[in-house]
C-alpha positions as CSV (number, residue, x, y, z in Angstrom):
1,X,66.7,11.3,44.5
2,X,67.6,7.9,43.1
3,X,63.8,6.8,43.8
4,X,62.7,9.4,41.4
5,X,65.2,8.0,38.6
6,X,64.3,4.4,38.9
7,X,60.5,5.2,39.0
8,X,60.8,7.0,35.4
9,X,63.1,4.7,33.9
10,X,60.5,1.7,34.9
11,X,57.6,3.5,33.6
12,X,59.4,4.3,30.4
13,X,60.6,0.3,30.3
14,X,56.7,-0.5,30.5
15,X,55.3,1.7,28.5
16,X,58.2,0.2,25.7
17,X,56.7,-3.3,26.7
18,X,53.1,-2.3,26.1
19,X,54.2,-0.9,22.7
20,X,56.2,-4.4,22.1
21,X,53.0,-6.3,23.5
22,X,50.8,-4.2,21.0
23,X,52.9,-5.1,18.1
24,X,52.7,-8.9,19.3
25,X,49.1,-8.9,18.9
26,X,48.8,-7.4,16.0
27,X,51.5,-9.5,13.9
28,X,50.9,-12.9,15.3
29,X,47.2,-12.8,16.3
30,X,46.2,-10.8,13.5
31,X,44.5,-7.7,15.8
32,X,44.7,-5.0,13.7
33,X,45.4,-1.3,14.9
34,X,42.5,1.6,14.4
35,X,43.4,4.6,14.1
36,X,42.9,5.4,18.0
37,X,44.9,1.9,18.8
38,X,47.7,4.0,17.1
39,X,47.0,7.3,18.7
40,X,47.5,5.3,21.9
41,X,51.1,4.1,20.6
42,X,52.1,7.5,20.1
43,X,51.1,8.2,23.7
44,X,52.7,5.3,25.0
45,X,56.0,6.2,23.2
46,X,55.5,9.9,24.0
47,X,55.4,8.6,28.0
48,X,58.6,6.5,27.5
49,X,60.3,9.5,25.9
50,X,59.5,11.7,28.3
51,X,60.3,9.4,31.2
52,X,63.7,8.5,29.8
53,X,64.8,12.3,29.0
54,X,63.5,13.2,32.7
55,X,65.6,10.8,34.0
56,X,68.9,11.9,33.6
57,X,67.8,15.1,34.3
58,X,68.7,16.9,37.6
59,X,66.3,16.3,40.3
60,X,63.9,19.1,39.9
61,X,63.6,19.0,36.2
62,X,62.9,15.5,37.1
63,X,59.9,16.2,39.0
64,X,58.7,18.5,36.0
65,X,59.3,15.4,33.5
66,X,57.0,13.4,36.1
67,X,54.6,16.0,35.8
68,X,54.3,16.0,31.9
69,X,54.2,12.5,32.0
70,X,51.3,12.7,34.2
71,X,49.2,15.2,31.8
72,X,50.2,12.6,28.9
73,X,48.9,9.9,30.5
74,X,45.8,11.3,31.4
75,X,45.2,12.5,27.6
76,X,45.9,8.3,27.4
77,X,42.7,7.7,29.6
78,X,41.0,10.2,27.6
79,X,41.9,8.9,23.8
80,X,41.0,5.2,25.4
81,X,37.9,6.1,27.1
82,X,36.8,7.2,23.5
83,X,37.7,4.2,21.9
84,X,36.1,2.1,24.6
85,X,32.6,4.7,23.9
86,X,33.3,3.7,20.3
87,X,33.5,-0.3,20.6
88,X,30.2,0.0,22.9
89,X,28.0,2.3,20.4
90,X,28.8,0.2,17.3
91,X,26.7,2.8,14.9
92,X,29.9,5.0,15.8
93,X,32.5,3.7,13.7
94,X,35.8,5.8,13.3
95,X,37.0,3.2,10.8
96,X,38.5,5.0,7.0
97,X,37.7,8.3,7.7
98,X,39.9,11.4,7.5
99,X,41.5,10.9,11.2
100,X,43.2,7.5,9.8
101,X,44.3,8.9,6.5
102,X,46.2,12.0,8.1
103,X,47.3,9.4,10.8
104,X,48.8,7.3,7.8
105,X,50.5,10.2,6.5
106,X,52.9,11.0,9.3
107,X,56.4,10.4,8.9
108,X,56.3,8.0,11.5
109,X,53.7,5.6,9.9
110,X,55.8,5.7,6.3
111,X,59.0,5.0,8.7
112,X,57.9,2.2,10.7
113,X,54.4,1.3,9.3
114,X,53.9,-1.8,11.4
115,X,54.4,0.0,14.2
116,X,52.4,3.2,13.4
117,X,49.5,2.7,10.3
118,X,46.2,2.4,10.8
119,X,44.6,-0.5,9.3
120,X,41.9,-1.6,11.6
121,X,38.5,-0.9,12.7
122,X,37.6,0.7,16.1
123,X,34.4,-1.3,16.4
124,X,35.8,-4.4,15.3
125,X,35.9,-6.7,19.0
126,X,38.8,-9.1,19.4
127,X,39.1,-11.7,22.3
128,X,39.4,-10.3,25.7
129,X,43.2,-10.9,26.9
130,X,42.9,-12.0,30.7
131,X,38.8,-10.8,31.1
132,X,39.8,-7.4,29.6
133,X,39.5,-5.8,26.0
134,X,42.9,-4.6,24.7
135,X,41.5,-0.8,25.1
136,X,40.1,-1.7,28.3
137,X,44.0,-3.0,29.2
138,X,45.2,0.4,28.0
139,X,43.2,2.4,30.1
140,X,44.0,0.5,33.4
141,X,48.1,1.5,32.4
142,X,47.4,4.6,31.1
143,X,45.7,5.1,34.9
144,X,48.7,3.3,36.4
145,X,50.9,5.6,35.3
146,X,48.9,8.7,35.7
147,X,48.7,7.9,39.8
148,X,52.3,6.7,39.4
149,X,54.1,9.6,37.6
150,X,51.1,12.1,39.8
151,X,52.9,10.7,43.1
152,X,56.7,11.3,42.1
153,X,55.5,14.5,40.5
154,X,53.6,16.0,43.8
155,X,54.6,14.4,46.7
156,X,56.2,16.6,49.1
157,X,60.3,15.9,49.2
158,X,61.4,14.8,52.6
């Protein structure tokens, strides 16, 4: 179904613009990633990936791609829910520990470093961004897209 198509392709074109949004924060206002700001890049990225591959797949495997999307969006919520826990007990810090150095030493971060290393701190609190934190805002699309790639996953074909 063409419906199923656009639907993926859209929520891979957002997720990109979240990802383009995130880098625009962080190079002209200065917000600097934490490790789990990057672990929600990857997730982002690994949503659009997914999304765009299903696409152009036939219509079942399309459905399935939808489906995946939906489990990697809801480990999204989970990996921002954390990092929202974190930035409201500030005595948890998650700042240069061991997750960030292993973060640092994927391919990924030596290949594109402003796009993937860790230099922040998860308790550090920038401005909100229209009433919302930035991991707050990540949370609402990681839900978004859970209840969005959930429907075209499991709703009934007519």
């Amino acid at each position: 179904m063409k419906q199923t198509r656009l639907t993926l392709i859209g929520v891979a074109a957002v997720a990109i613009a979240l990802i383009g949004a995130a880098l625009y924060l962080q190079l002209s206002k200065d917000m600097l990633p934490c490790p789990w700001c990057i672990i929600q890049r990857y997730i982002f990225a690994a949503i659009a990936l997914i999304c765009l591959v299903a696409a152009f797949l036939p219509q079942g495997l399309r459905r399935a791609g939808a489906g995946l999307g939906f489990l990697v969006s809801l480990g999204g919520i989970g990996a921002g829910g954390w990092l929202l826990w974190v930035q409201a007990n500030p005595s948890v810090s998650c700042g240069i520990d061991p997750m960030e150095t292993s973060l640092n030493k994927i391919f990924l971060a030596d290949l594109l470093p402003a796009l993937f290393r860790a230099d922040g701190l998860c308790s550090t609190q920038y401005p909100p961004l229209l009433g919302l934190s930035v991991a707050q805002w990540s949370v609402v699309w990681f839900a978004i897209f859970a209840v969005v790639l959930g429907w075209t996953a499991f709703r009934r074909q007519r």
